[in-house]
Backbone as JSON, one array per atom type, in Angstrom:
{
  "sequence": "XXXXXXXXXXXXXXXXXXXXXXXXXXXXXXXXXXXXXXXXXXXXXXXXXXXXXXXXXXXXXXXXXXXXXXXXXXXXXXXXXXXXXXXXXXXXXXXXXXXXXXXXXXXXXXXXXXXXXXXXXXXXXXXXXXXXXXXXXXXXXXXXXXXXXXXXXXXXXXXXXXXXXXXXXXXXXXXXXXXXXXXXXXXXXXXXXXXXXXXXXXXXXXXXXXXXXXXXXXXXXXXXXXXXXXXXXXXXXXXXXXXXXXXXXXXXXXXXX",
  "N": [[0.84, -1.21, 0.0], [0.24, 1.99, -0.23], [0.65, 4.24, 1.48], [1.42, 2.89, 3.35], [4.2, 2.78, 2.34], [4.97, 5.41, 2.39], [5.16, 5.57, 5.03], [6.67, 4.04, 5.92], [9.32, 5.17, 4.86], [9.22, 7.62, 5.84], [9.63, 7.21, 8.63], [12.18, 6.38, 8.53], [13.77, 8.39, 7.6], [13.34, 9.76, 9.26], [14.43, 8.85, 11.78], [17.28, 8.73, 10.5], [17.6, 11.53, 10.87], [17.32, 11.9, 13.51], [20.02, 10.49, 14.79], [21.71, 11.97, 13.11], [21.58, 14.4, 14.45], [22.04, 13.84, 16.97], [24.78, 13.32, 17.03], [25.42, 15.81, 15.93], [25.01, 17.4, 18.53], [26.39, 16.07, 20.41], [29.35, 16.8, 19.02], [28.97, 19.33, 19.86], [28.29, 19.89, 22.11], [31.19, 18.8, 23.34], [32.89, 21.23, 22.34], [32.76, 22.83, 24.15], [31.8, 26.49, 24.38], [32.53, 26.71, 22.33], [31.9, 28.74, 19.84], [29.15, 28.5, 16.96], [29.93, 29.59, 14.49], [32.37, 29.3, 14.75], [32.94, 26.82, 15.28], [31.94, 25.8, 12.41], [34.38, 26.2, 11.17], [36.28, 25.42, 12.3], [36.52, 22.86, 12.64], [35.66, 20.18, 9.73], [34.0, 17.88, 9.7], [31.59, 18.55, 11.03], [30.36, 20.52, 9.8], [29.65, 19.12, 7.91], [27.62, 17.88, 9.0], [26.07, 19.06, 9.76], [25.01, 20.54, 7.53], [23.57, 18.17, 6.48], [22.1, 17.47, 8.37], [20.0, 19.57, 7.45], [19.2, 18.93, 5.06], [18.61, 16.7, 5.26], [15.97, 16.88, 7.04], [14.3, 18.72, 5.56], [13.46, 17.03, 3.3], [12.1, 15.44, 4.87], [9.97, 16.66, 5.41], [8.9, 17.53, 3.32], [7.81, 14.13, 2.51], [6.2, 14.56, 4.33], [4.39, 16.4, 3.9], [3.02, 15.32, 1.97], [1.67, 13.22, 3.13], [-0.4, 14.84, 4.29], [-2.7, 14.08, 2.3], [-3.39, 11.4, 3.31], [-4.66, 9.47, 5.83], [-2.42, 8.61, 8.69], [-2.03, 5.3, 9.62], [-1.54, 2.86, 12.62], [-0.05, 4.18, 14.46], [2.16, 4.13, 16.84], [2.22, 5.86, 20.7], [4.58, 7.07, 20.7], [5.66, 7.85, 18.26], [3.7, 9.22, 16.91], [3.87, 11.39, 18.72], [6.52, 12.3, 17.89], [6.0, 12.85, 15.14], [4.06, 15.22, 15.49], [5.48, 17.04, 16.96], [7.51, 17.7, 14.95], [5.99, 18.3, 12.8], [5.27, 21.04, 13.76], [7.57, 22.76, 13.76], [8.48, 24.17, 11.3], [10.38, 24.13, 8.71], [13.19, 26.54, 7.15], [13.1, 26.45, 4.62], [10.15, 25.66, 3.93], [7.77, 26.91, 2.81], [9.29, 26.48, 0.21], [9.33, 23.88, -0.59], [6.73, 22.95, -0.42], [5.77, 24.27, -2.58], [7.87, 22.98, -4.49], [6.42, 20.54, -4.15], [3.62, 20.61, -5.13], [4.04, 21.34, -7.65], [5.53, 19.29, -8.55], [3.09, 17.09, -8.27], [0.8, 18.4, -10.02], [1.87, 18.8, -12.36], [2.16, 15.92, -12.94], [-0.83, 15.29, -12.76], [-1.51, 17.47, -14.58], [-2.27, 16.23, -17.72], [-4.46, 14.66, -17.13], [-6.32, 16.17, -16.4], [-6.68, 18.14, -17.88], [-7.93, 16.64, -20.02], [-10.03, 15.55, -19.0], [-11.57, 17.73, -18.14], [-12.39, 18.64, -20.44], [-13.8, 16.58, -21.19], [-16.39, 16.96, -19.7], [-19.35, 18.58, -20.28], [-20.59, 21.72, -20.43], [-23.34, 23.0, -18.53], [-26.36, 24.57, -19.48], [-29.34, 26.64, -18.71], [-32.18, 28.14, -18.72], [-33.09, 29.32, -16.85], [-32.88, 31.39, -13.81], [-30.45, 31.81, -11.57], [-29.58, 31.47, -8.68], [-26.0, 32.58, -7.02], [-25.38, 31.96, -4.74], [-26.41, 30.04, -3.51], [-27.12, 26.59, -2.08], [-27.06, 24.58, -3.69], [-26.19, 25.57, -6.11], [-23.12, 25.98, -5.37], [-22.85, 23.01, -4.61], [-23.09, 21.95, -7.18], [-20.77, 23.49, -8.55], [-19.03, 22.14, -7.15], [-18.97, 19.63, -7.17], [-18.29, 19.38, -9.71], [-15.31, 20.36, -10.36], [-14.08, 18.34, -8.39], [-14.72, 15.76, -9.99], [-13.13, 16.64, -12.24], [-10.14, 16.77, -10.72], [-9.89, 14.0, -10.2], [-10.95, 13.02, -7.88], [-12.78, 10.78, -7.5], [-15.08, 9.47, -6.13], [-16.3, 11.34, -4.22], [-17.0, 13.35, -6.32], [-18.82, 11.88, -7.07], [-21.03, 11.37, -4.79], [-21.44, 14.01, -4.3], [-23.26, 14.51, -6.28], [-26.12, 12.96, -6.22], [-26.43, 14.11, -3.21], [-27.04, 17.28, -4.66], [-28.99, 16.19, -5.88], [-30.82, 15.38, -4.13], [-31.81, 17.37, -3.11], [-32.91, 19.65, -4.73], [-35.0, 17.94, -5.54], [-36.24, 18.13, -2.8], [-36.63, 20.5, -2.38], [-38.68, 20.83, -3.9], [-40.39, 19.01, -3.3], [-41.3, 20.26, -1.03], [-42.82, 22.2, -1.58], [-45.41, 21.21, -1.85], [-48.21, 18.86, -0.93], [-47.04, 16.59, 0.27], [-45.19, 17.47, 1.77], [-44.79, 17.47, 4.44], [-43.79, 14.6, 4.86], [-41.11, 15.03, 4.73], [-40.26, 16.17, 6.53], [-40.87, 16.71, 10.23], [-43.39, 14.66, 12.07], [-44.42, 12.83, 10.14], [-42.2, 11.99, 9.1], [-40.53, 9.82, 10.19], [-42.1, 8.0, 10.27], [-42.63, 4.38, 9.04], [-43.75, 4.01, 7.1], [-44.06, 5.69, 5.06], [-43.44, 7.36, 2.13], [-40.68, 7.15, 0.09], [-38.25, 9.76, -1.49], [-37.96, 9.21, -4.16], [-40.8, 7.92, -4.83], [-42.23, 9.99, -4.15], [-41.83, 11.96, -5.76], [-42.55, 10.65, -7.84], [-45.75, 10.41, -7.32], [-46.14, 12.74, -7.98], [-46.37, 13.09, -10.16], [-44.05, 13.97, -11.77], [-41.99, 13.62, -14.72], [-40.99, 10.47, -16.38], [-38.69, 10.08, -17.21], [-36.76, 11.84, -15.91], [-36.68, 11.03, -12.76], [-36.04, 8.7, -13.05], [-33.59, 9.35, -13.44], [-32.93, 10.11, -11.29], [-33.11, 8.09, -8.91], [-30.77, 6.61, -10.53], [-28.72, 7.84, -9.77], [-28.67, 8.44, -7.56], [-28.35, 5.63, -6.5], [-25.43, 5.29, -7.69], [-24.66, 6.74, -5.44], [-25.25, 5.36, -3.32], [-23.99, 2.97, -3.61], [-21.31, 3.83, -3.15], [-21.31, 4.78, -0.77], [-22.32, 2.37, 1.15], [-21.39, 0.08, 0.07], [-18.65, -2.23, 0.62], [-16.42, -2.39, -1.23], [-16.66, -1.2, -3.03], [-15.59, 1.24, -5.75], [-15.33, 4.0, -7.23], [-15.38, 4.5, -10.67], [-13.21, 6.86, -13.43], [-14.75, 6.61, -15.4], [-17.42, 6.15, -15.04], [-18.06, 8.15, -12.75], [-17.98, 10.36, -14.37], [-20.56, 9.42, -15.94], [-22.07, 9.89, -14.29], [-21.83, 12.91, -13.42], [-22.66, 13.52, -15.95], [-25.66, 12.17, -15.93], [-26.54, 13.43, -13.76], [-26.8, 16.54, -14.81], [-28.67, 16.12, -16.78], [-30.93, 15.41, -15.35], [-31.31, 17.69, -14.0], [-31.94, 19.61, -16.23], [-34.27, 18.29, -17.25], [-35.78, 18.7, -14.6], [-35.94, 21.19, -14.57], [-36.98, 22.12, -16.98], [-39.4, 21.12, -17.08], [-40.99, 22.19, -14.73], [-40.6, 24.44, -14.94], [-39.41, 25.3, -12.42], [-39.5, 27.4, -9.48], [-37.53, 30.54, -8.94], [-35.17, 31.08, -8.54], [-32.37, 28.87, -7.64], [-32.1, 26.57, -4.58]],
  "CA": [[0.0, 0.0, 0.0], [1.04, 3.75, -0.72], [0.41, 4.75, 2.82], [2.85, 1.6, 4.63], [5.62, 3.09, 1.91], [4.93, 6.58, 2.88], [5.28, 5.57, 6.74], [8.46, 3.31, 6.24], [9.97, 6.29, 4.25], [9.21, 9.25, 6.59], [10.5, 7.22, 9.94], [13.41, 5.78, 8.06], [14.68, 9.51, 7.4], [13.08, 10.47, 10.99], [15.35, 8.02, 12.5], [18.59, 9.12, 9.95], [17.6, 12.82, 11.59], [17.42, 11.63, 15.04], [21.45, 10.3, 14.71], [22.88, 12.93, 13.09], [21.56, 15.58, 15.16], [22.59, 13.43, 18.19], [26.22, 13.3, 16.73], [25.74, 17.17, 16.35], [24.7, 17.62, 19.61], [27.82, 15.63, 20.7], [30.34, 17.73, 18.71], [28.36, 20.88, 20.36], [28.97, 19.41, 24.13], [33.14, 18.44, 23.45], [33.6, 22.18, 21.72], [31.55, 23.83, 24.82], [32.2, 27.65, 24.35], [33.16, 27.65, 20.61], [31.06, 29.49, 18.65], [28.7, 27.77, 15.97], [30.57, 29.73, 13.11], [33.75, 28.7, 15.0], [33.1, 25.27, 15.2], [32.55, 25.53, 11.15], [35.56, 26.73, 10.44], [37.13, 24.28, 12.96], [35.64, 20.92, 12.32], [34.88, 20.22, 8.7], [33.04, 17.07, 9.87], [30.33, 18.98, 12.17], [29.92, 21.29, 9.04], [28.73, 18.15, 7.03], [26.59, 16.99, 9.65], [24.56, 20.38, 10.05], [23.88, 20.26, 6.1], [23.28, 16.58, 6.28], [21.04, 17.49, 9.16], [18.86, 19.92, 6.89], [18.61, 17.99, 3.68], [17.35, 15.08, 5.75], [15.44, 17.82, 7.57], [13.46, 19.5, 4.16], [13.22, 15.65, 2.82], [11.2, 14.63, 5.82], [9.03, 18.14, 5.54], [8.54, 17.25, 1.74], [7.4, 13.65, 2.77], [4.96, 14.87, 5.85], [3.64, 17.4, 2.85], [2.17, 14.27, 1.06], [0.65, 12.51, 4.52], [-2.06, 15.2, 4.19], [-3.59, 13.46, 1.65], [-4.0, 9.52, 4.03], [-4.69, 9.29, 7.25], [-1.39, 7.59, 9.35], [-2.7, 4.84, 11.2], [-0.89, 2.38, 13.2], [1.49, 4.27, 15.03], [2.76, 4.09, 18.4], [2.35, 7.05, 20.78], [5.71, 7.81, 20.78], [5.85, 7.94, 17.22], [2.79, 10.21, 17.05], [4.23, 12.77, 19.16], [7.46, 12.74, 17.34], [5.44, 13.89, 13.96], [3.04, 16.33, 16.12], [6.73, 18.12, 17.34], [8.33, 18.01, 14.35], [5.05, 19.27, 12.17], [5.05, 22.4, 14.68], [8.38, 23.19, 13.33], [8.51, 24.49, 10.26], [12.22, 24.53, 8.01], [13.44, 27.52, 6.51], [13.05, 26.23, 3.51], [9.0, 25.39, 4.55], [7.2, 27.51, 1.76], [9.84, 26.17, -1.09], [8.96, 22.64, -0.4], [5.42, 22.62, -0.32], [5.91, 24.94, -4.14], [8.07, 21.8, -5.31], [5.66, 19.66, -3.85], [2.44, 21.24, -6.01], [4.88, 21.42, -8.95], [5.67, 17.68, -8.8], [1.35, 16.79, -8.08], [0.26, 19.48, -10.49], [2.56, 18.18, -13.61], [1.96, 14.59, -13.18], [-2.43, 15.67, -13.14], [-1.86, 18.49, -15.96], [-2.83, 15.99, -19.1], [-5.85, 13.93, -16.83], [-7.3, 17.2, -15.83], [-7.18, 18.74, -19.48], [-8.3, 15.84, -20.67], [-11.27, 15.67, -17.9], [-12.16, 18.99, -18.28], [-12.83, 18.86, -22.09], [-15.32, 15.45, -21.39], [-17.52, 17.99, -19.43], [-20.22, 19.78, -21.14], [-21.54, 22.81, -19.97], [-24.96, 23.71, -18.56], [-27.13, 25.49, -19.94], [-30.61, 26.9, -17.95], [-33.03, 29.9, -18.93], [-33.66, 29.6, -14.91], [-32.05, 32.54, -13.41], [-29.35, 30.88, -10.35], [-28.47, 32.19, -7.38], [-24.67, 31.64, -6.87], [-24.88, 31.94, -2.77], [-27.4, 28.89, -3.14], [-26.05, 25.57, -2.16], [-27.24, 23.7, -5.28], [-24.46, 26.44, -7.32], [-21.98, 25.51, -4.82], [-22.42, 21.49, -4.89], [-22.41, 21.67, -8.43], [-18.9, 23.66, -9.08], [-17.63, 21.41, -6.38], [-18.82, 18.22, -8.08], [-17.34, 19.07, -11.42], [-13.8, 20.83, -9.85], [-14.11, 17.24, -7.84], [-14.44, 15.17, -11.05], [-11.91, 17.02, -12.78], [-9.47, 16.61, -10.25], [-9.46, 13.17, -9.31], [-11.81, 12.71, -6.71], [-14.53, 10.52, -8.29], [-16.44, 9.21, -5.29], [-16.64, 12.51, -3.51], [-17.96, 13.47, -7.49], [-20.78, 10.87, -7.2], [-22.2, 11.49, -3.89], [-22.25, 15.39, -4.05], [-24.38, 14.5, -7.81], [-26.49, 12.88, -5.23], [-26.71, 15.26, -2.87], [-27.97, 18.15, -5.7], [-30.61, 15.58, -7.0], [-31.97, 15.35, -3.38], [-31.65, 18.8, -2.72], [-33.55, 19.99, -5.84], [-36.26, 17.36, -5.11], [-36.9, 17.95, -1.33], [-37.26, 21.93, -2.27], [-39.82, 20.97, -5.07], [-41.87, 18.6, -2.66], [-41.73, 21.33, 0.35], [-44.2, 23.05, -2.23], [-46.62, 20.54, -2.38], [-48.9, 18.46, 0.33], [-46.18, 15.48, 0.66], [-43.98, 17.98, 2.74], [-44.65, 16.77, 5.83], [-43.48, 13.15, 5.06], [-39.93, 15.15, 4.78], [-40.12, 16.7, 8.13], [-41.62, 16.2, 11.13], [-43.99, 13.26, 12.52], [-44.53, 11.44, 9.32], [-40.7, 11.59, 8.42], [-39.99, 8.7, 11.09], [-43.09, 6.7, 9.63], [-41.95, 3.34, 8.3], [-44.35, 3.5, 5.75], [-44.03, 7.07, 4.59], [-43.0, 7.0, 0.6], [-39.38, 7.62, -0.24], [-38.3, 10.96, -2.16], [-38.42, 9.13, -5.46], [-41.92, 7.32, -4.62], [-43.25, 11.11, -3.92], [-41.61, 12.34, -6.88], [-43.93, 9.76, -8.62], [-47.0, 10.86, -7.06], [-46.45, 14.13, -7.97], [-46.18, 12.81, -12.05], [-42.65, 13.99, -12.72], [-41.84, 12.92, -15.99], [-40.42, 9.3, -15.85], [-36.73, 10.45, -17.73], [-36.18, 12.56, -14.67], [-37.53, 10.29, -11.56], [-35.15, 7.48, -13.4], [-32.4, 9.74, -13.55], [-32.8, 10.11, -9.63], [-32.78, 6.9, -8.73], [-29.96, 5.94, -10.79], [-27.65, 8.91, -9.22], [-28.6, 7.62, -5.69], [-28.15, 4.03, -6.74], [-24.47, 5.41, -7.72], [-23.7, 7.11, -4.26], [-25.16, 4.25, -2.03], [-22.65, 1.72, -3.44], [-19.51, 4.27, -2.98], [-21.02, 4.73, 0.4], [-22.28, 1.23, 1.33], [-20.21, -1.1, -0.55], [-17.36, -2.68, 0.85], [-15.48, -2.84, -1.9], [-16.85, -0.26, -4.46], [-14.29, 2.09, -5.85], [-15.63, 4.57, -8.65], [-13.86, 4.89, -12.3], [-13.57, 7.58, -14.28], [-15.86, 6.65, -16.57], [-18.6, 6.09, -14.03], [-18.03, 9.33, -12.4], [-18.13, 10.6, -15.46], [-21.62, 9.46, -16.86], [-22.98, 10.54, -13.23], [-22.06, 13.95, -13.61], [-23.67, 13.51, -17.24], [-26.73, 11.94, -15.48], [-26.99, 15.15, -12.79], [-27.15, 17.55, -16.19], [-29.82, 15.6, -17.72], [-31.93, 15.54, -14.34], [-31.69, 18.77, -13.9], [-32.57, 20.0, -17.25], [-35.65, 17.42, -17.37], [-36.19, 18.94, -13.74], [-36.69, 22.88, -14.58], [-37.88, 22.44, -18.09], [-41.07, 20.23, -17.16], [-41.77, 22.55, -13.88], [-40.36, 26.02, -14.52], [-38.9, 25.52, -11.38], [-38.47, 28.28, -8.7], [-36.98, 31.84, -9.9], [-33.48, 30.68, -8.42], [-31.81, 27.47, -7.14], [-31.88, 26.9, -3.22]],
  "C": [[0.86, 1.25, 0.0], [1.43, 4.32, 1.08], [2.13, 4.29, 3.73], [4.26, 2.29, 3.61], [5.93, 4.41, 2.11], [5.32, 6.62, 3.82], [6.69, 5.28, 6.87], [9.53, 4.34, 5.82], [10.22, 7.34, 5.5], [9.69, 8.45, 8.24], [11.62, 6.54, 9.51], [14.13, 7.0, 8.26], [14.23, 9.74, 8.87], [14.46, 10.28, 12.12], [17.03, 8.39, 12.05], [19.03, 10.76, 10.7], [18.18, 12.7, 12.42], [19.13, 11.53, 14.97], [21.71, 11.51, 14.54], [22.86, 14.15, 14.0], [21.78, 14.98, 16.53], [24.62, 13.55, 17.94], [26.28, 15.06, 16.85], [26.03, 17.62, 17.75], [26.51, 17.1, 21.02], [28.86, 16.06, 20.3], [30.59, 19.36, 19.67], [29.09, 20.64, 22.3], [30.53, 19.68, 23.8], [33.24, 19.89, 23.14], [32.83, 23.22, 22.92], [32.23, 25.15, 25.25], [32.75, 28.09, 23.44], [31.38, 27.85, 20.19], [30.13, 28.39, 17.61], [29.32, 28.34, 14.46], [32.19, 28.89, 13.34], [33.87, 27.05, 14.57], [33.06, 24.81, 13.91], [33.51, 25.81, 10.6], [37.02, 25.71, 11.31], [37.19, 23.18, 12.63], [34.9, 20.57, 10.8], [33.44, 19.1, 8.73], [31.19, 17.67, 10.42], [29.78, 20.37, 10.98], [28.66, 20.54, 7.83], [27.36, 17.7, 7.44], [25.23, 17.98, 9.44], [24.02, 20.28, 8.37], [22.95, 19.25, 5.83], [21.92, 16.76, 6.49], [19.3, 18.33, 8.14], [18.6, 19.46, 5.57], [18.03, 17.0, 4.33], [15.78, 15.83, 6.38], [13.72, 18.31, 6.15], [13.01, 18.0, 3.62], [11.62, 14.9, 3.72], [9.91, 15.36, 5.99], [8.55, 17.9, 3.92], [7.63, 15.84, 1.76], [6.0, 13.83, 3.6], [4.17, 15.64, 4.94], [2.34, 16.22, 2.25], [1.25, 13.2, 1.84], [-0.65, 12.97, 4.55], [-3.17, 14.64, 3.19], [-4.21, 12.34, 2.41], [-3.89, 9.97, 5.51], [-3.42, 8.21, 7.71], [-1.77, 6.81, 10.39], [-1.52, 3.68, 11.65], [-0.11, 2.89, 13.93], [1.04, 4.34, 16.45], [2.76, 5.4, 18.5], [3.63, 8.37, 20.52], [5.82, 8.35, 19.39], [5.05, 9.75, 16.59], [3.09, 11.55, 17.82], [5.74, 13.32, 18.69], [6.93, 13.99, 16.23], [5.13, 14.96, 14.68], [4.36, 17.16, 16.48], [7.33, 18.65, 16.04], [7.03, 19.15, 13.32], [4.74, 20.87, 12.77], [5.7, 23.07, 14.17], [9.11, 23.06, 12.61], [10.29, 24.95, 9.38], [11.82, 25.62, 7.37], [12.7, 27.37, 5.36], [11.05, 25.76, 3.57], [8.17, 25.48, 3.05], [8.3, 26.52, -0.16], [9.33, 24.62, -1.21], [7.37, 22.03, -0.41], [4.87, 23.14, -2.49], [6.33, 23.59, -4.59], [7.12, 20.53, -5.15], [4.27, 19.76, -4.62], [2.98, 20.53, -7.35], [4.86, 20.09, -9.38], [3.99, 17.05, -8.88], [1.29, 17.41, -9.52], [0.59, 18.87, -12.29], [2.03, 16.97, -13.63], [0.01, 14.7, -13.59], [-2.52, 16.47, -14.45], [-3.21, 17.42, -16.83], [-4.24, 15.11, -18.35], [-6.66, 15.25, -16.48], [-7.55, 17.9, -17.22], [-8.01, 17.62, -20.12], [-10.22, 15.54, -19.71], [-12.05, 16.64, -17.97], [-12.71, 19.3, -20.0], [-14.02, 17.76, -22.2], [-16.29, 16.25, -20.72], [-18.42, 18.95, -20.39], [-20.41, 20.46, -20.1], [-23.01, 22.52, -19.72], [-25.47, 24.31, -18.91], [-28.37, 25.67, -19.41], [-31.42, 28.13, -18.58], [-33.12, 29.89, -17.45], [-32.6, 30.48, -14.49], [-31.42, 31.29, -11.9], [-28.5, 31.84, -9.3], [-27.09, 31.78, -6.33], [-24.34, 31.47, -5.29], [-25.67, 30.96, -2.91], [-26.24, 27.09, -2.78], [-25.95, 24.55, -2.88], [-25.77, 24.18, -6.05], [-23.36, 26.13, -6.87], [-21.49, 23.57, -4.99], [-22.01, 21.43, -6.03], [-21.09, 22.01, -9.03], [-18.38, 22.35, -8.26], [-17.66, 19.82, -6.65], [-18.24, 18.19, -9.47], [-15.77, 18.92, -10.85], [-13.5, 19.12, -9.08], [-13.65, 15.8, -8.88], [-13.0, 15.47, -11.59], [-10.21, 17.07, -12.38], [-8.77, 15.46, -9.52], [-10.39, 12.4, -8.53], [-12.7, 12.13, -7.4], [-15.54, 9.71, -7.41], [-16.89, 10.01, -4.53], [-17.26, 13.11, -4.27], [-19.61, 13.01, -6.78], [-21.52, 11.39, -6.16], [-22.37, 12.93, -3.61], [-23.35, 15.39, -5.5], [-25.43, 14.29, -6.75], [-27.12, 13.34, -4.54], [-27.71, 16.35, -3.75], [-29.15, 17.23, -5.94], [-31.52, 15.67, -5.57], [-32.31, 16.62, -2.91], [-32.53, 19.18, -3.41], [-35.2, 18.92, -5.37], [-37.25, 17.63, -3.34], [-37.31, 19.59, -1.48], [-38.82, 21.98, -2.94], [-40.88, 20.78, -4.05], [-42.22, 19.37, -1.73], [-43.05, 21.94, 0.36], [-45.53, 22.43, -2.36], [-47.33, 19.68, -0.67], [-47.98, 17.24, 0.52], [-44.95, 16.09, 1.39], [-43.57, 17.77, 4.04], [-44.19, 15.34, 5.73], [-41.47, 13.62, 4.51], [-39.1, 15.45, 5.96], [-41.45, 17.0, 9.22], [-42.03, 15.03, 11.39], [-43.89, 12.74, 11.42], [-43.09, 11.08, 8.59], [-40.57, 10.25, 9.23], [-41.22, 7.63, 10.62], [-42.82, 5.3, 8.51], [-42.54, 3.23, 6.96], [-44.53, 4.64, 4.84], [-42.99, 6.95, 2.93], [-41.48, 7.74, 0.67], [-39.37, 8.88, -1.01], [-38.43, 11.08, -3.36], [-39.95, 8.57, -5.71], [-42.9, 8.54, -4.76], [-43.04, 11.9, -5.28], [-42.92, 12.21, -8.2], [-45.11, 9.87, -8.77], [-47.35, 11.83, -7.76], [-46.4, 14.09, -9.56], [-45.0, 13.74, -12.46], [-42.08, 13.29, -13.22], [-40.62, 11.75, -15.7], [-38.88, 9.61, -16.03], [-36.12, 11.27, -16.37], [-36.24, 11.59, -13.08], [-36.16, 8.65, -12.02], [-33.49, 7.84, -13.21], [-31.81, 9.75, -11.99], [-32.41, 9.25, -9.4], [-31.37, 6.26, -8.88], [-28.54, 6.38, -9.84], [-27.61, 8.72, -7.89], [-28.16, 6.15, -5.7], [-26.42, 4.26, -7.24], [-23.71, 5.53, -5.97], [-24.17, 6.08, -3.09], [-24.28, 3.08, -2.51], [-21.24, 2.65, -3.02], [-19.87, 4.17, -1.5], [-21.47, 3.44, 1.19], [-21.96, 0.09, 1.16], [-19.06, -1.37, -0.26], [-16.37, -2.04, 0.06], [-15.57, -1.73, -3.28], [-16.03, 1.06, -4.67], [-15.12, 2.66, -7.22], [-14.34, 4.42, -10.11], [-14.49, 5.9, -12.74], [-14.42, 7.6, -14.66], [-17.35, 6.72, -15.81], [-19.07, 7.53, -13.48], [-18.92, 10.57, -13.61], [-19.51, 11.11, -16.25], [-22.67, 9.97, -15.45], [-23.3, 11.9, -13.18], [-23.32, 13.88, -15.06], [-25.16, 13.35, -16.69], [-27.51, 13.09, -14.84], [-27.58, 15.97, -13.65], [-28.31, 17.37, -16.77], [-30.87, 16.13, -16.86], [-32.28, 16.83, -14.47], [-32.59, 19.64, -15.16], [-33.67, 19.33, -17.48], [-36.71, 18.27, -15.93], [-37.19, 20.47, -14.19], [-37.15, 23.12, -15.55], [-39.33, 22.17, -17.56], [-41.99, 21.54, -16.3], [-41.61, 24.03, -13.73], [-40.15, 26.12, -13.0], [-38.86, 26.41, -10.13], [-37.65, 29.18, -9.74], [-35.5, 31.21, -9.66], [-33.47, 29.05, -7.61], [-31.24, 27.99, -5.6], [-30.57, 27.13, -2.95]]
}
């Protein structure tokens, strides 16, 4: 796994740190009352060590950069409060390392994100959209999501918008109370696509629901289910459709919640 070679990496150099800055530390004691320029101009060895010390130093700060992506599990406390000290304190070099660290990400994504970003169509609405709504927000952040990688955090904000959009519609109608309040907890109270149904929204839309929830309950109830591209992909596509089946049929609302 990426993670276990990430871990063995970053306490391998932790541990190469630990030494040399104990050997420093031991040059620093024997020379006690020289100078730290003195002692480079004395000791070529204790000059090597201090560089040594911050290339292993920036290495291990370049590593810990790329942790934020996985959670580190297994470790021992001790271990855990090593990182938590050393993450406090930040190398010179701090800001340059996190730049080469983008640089290196950023290049290797370029041609899947151009290439991602060109399978997207556009939306198109006559419905006026209000961009503080949190429909306008899921949706940038399910494309920017797609386009970047992320394709099960994609699926279940598609998801999200489809139930969002549907639970504003039914608010308007007499099946609003089986969203909130007493008849929400009713075992027998119709689901959000069941009310959909009632309410005769056109089958191409009511199918499109379904399917877009039937995406995000396997990423989030499935053991084992891992999105692809392509999946991702035809979900966003799916969202687009819904929606446009949604606000043509019903003239919608002036703006999006």
């Amino acid at each position: 796994m990426y993670t276990d070679e990430l871990r063995k990496e970053l306490f391998k150099k932790l541990k190469a740190w630990a030494e040399v800055n104990q050997k420093i530390c031991l040059m620093e004691e024997e020379a006690s009352g020289v100078s730290f320029e003195g002692l480079i101009e004395s000791n070529e060895k204790y000059g090597e060590l201090c560089l040594l010390a911050e290339e292993l130093r920036n290495e291990i700060e370049s590593v810990m950069i790329g942790t934020k992506y996985f959670p580190l599990f297994g470790l021992g406390s001790k271990q855990k409060e090593v990182l938590d000290i050393f993450a406090e304190a930040k190398s010179l070099d701090h800001d340059k390392n996190i730049e080469k660290h983008l640089d290196l990400h950023l290049i290797g994504l370029q041609d899947d994100v151009k290439r991602r970003l060109a399978e997207v169509k556009p939306l198109y609405l006559t419905t006026a959209i209000n961009p503080n709504s949190r429909i306008y927000r899921f949706y940038n952040e399910a494309i920017r999501c797609y386009i970047y990688g992320a394709f099960e955090a994609s699926s279940v904000l598609c998801r999200a918008i489809c139930e969002t959009i549907a639970k504003r519609y039914i608010e308007n109608t007499k099946y609003k109370d089986f969203l909130y309040g007493k008849q929400k907890t009713d075992e027998s109270a119709p689901s959000i696509g069941k009310i959909l149904k009632k309410l005769s929204i056109n089958k191409k839309a009511v199918g499109l629901y379904y399917r877009i929830g039937s995406n995000a309950d396997k990423i989030l109830h499935s053991k084992n289910e891992k999105t692809a591209e392509k999946e991702a992909c035809e979900t966003i596509s799916h969202l687009q459709s819904f929606i446009k089946e949604f606000y043509q049929e019903h003239d919608f609302s002036a703006e999006w919640i």
